[in-house]
N, C-alpha and C positions, 0 to 999 in steps of 0.2 A: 710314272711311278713316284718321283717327287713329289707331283700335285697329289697324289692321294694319299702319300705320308703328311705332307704338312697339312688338308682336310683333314685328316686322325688327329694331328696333335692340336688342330681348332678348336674343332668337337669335344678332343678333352680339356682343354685350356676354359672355354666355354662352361663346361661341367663341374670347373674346377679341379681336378683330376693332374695338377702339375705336373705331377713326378711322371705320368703317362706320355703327358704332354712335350715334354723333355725329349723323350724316347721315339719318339714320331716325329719330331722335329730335327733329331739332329738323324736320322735316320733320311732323311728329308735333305739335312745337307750332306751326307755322303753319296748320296746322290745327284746332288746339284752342288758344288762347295762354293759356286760364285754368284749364286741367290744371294742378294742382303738383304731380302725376306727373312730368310729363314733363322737367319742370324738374328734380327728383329724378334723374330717371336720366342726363338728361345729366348734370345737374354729378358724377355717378358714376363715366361715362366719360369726361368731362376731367377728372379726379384720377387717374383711370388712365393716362392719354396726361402727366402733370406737368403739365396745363396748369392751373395750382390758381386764377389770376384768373380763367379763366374758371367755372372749376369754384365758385368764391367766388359769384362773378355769378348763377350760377343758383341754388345753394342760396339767397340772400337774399332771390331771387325766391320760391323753392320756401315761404319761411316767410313772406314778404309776403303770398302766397293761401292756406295754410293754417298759421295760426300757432298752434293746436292740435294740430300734426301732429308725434310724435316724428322722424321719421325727419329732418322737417327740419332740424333740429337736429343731426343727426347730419353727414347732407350738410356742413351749415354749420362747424362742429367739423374734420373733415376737410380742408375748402379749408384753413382758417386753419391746421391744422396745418401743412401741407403749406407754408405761406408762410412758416409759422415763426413766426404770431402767436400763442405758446402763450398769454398771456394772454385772449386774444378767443376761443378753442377751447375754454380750460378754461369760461371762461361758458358757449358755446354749449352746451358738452355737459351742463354743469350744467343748462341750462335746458331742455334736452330729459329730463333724468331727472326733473324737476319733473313733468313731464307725465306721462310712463311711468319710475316708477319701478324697475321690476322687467326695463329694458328692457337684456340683457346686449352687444348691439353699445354703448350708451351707455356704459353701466358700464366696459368696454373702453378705449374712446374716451379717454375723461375720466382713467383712471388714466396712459393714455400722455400725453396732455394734462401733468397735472401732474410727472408722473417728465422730459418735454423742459422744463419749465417749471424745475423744479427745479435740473436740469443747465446750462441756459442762464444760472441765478444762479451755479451754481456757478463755469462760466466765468470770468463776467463781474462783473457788481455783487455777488455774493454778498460775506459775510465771509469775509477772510481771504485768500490768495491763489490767484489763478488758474492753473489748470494750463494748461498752453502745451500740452497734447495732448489735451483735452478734447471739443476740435471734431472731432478724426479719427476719433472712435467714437461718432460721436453720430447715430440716427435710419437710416432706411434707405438713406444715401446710402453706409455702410460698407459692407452684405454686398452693394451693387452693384456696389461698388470692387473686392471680393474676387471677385465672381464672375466678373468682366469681364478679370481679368489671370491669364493661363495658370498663372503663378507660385503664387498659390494660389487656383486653384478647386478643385482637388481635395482640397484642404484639409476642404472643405465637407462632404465625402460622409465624415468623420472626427468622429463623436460627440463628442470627448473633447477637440478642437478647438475644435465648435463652440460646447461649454458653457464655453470658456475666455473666449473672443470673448465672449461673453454677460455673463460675469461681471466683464468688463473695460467693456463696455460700460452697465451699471448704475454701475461707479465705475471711472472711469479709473485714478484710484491704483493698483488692483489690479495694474495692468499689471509692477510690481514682485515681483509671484508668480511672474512665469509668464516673466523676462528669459532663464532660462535653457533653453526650448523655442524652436530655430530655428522653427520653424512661426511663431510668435508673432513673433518680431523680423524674417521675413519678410513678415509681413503688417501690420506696423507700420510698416515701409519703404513697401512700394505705397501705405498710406493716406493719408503723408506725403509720398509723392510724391517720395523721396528710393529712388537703392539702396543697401541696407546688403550688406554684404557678410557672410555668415552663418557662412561658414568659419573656422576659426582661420588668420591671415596666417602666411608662411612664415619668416619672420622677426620679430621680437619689436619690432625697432627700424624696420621698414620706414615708409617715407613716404609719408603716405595724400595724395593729393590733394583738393583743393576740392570739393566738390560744390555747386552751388548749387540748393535747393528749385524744386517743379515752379512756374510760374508762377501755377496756377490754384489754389493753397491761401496765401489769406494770411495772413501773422504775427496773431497775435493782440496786441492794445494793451498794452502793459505800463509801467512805470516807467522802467525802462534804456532808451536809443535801442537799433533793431533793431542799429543800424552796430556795438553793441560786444558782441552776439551770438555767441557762435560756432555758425559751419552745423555741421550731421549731416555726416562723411565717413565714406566704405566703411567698414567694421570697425569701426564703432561699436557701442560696446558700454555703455550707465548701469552705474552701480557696483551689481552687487547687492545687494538690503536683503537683511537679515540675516533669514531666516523665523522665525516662530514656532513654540513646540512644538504650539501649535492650530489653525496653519494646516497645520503638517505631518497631523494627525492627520485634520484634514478633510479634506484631500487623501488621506489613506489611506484612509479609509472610502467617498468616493466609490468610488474604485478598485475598494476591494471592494465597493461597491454592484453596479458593472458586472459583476462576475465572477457574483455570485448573480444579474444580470439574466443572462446568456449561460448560466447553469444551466438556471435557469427555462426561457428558450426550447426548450434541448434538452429537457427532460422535456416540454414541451407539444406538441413533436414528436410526440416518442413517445407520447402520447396517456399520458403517467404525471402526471395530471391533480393529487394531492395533493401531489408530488415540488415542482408548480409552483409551487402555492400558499406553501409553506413558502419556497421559494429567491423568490420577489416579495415575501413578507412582509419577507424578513431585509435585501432590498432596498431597501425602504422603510425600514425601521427605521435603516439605516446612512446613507440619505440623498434628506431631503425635497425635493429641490430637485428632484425628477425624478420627473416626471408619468406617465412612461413607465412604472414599476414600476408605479403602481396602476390604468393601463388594460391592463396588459398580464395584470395578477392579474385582472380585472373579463372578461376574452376567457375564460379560465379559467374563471369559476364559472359565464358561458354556456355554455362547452360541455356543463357540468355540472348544468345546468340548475336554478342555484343565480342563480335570476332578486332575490330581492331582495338578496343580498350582492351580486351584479354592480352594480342599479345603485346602491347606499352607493357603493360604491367610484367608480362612473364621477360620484356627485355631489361625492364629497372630490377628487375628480379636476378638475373643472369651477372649485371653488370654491379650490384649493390653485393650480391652472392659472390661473387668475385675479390670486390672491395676487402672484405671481410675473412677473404678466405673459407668459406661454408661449405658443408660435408655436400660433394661432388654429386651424389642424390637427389638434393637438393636441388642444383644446376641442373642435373637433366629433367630431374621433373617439368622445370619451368617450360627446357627448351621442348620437351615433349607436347606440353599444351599450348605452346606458339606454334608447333608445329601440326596439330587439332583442328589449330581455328585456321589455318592457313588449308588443311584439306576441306576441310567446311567451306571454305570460298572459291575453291579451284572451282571451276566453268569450263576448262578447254586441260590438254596433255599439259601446257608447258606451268599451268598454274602450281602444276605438281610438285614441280619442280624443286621450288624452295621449300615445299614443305619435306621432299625428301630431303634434301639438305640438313633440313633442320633436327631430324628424327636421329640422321647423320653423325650431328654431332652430341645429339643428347646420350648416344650409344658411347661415344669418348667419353665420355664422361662417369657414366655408370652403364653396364650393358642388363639391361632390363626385360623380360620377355614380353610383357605389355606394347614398350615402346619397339621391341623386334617385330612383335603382328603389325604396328600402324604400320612400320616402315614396308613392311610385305605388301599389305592393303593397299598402301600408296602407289607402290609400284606398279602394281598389277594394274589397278584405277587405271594410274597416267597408257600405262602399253595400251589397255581398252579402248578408253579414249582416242589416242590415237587411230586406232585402228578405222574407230568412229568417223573421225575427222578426213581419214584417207579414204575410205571408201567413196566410191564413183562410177555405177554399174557402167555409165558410156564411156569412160574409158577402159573400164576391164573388158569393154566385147572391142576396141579399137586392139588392146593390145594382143589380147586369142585371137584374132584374124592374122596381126604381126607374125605371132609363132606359127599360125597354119601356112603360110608365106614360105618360113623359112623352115619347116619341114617338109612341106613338099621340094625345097632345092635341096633337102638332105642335108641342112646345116642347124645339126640337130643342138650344141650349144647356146644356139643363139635362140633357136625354136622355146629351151627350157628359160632361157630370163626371160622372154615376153611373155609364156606360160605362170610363171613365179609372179611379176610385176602384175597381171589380169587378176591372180588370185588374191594377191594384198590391196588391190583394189575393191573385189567383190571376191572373199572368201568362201560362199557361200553355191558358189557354178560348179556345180557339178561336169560339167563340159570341159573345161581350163584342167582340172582333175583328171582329165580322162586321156586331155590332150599331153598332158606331160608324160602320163606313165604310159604313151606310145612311144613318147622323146625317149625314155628312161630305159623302156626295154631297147630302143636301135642301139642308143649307146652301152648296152652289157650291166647297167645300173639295176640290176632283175629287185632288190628289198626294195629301193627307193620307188621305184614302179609300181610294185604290189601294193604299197602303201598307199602310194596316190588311187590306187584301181576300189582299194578296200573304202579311200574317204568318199572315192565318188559314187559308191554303191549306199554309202552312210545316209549321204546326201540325197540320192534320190534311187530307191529300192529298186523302180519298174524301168531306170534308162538302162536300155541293153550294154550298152558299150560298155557302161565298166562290168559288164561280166565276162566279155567278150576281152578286155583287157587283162584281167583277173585269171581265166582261166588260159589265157596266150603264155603268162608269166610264168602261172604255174607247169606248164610244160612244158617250156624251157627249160626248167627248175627240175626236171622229168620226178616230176610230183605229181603224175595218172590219176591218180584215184582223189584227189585233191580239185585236179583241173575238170576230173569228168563230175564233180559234185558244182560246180560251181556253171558249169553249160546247163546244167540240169535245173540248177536254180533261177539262170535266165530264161529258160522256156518256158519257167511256170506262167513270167512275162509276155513271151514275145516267142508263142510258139513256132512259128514259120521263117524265123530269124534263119536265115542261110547261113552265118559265122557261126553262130552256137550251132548251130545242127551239126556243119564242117567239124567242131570242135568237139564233139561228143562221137564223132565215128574216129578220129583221129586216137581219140584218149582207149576207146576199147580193140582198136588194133595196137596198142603198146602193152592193153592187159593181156591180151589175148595172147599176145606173141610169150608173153611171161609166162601165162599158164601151161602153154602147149610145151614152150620148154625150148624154144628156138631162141633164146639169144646166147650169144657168145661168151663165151667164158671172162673175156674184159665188160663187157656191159653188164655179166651176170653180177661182177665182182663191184664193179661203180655201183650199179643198183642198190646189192645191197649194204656197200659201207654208207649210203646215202642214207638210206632206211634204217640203221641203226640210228641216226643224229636225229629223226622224227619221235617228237614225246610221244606222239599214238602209237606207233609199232612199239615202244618201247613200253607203252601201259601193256600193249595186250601179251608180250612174252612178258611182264611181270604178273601178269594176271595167274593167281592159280587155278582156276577156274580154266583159265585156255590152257593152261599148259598141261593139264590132267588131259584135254580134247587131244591135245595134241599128240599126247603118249598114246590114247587110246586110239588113232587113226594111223598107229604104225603096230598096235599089239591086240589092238582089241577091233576086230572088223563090225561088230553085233555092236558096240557100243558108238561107234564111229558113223553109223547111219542113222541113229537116236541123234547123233548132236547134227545131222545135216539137217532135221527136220526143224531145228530153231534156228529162223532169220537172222538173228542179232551172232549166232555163232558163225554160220558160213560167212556173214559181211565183213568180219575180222578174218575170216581163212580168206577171203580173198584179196583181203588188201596183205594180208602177209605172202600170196599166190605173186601179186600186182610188188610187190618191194623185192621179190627173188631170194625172201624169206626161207620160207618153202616151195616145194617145186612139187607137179602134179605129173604123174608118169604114165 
């Protein structure tokens, strides 16, 4: 019952559905409370929902019962960020790479850990002095800010915006590059909480009125009292720094990074697969800060089926994506198309291997349903394969000899693993099939039986035995009218079969004895609570159709001899005659 609370609160976590996800989860843990799963994945989805104390709460738990366990660490790392305890975060996460070194959500974690950690000094106690715009681009409470006011979210869906944002966001100062892009000093306003007025005023000398800041952002501490402050009003404008000849330069080359990226795409278009290469290369060369150039070169040499330059690239991609700290998207993309060219070269099961690995971790990263089917594809591949590779008809008839060995000494466990080991050998034998769900029925295993009797009939329509095993099951199962359909369908086979023949006089002395009315009040009463758990007896007393027959064959004798003359009516009266349904007097 725990497994299928915390699959609920997957599924919804998955869906995004937190607050559900919560609900099934900790449902999940009152029913297991020493899972550190569970604990795990709530405090996942309360870090998703902001709730970071609680989210805090359970990762501490999550490492109190398994304090070996990366991931808790991870959890743990997370809450505190999210609180703002970049101190106690950068431990956490430190202390989770202790464990798993190689573990890349850690490694993540911990660089964001110290870059808020860093920025938080710079603010505040750091040397030197504090920037008073610091906190307004700090962590992801900015592109909420941005996303949330009409004014700029569409800013967002603008590349060239959003790497400004970024790079103002790693160092505030920056924000001095970029005063003269309205984009910029409108989104500088919302985050401030103030409106700048982005326009040039109509008049040179016009008189700005007061603005007073949003209530919900406060001053940061300084030396001057706030009172000798002066507020932001409309048409505020800081003085602009004077650029450099390297910032201009660097700004040029990005630009032209862009344009050789928008080449590139058209030639990949066009399926002018070298064109692309060249315009991503010169993209990259002009400017490293953009990840995007060398997954986009790395889609290219897949087409091209230039499987190990793809994944160099998507691992300088991973590890440059890293460097930089770059939207997590980003990273799994790459790791997604190393892990592409890697099922593109698998040849045997274990080639699979790393590429599911690799889908693995592009899923930590960002859970993607693209990269959910390769990882599915993959897996199935590699089991196929597998299967491939094991197969070996001479030794699946060495091992079905083993199991006819040791069923004939009546050592019927051992009989079913040689049975099992012939068929993962050679799937496909009908005989190994036939042979187990004789193993299945000795030992009292009557489903598992049936099923083997049902594959080996799949397998081959006209071999008797599995009918002869099929219908043994079913009457066991004292499933009559079941077992006498199924002797019937092997003699269409194998008319002079002695088994089936034995098995079809057998099945109409248990109908017979039910019609005439001779069984015992305990057999009548098993019969039919058994017959009630059958979907067919249970279609045909829902049927209205039968069940007017059936009124009329106790009230109406004229109409009750009308329904005897349709076949399809009596074959349902007599399997309801055969269940101890009805009784014939």
């Amino acid at each position: 019952m725990a497994d299928e609370a915390k699959a609920k609160g997957n599924s919804a976590f998955a869906a995004g559905n937190f607050t559900d996800a919560v609900r099934h989860f900790t449902e999940a843990i009152n029913l297991s409370p020493t899972n550190h799963v569970l604990y795990s994945n709530r405090s996942a989805a309360y870090a998703s929902l902001n709730k970071f104390y609680e989210a805090l709460a359970d990762a501490e738990k999550t490492v109190e019962l398994k304090p070996d366990w990366s991931k808790g660490y991870s959890r743990l790392g997370a809450a505190q960020l999210g609180l703002r305890k970049y101190n106690d975060a950068v431990l956490a996460y430190k202390k989770g790479l202790e464990i798993d070194p190689n573990n890349g959500v850690l490694k993540s974690g911990f660089a964001d850990a110290q870059s808020a950690q860093a920025q938080a000094r710079f603010r505040g106690s750091g040397p030197g002095p504090a920037t008073p715009f610091g906190n307004a681009f700090s962590g992801p409470e900015m592109w909420a800010k941005l996303t949330s006011d009409p004014r700029t979210r569409a800013y967002l869906q603008q590349p060239d915006f959003v790497r400004m944002m970024q790079d103002i966001q790693k160092n505030p100062n920056n924000l001095n590059l970029y005063l003269n892009d309205q984009r910029v000093m409108q989104a500088f306003g919302v985050l401030l909480g103030v409106k700048l007025d982005t326009r040039a005023p109509e008049e040179e000398d016009a008189e700005m009125p007061e603005v007073k800041a949003s209530p919900e952002r406060k001053r940061p501490a300084e030396s001057e009292p706030v009172k000798e402050e002066k507020r932001a009003a409309p048409g505020f404008r800081p003085e602009p720094r004077e650029v450099s000849e390297e910032e201009k330069q660097t700004k040029e080359r990005k630009g032209l990074a862009q344009k050789e990226k928008e080449a590139g795409n058209a030639a990949y278009k066009k399926k002018d697969f070298e064109t692309a290469i060249q315009h991503y290369s010169k993209a990259i060369e002009l400017d490293d800060e953009d990840i995007s150039f060398i997954t986009n070169r790395a889609a290219v040499y897949l087409e091209m089926g230039k499987y190990e330059d793809c994944m160099k690239d998507c691992d300088k991609a991973v590890e440059r994506g890293r460097e930089l700290r770059s939207d997590y998207k980003m990273i799994a993309r790459a790791l997604t198309r190393k892990g592409t060219a890697l099922v593109k070269m698998a040849k045997t099961s274990k080639d699979y291997e790393p590429a599911i690995e690799t889908f693995q971790k592009a899923l930590t990263e960002h859970r993607n349903p693209d990269t959910l089917k390769r990882l599915n594809d993959a897996e199935k591949a590699k089991k196929e394969l597998e299967q491939q590779e094991y197969y070996d008809p001479q030794i699946a008839d060495e091992e079905r000899e083993k199991g006819n060995q040791f069923f004939k000494e009546q050592k019927y466990p051992d009989a079913v693993k040689h049975y099992t080991e012939s068929l993962r050998r050679n799937p496909k034998d009908p005989r190994a099939y036939s042979n187990r769900a004789a193993c299945y029925t000795k030992l009292g295993a009557l489903p598992e039986g049936l099923k083997d009797a049902e594959k080996c009939i799949e397998l081959d329509p006209t071999f008797a035995k599995g009918y002869t095993r099929k219908g043994a099951i079913q009457f066991f199962m004292k499933e009559y009218e079941k077992a006498l359909e199924t002797y019937q369908e092997g003699l269409k086979h194998d008319a002079q079969n002695q088994e089936l023949l034995d098995g079809v006089r057998r099945c109409v002395e248990q109908i017979n004895k039910a019609s005439r009315g001779d069984l015992t009040p305990e057999e009548l009463k098993e019969r039919q609570a058994k017959a009630m758990q059958d979907p067919e007896i249970q279609n045909i007393l829902t049927d209205p159709v039968m069940r007017q027959v059936l009124v009329d064959f106790q009230e109406n004798p004229k109409s009750a001899q009308e329904h005897m003359k349709n076949p399809l009516v009596m074959n349902k009266i007599q399997k309801l005659v055969s269940a101890g349904i009805i009784q014939v007097k």
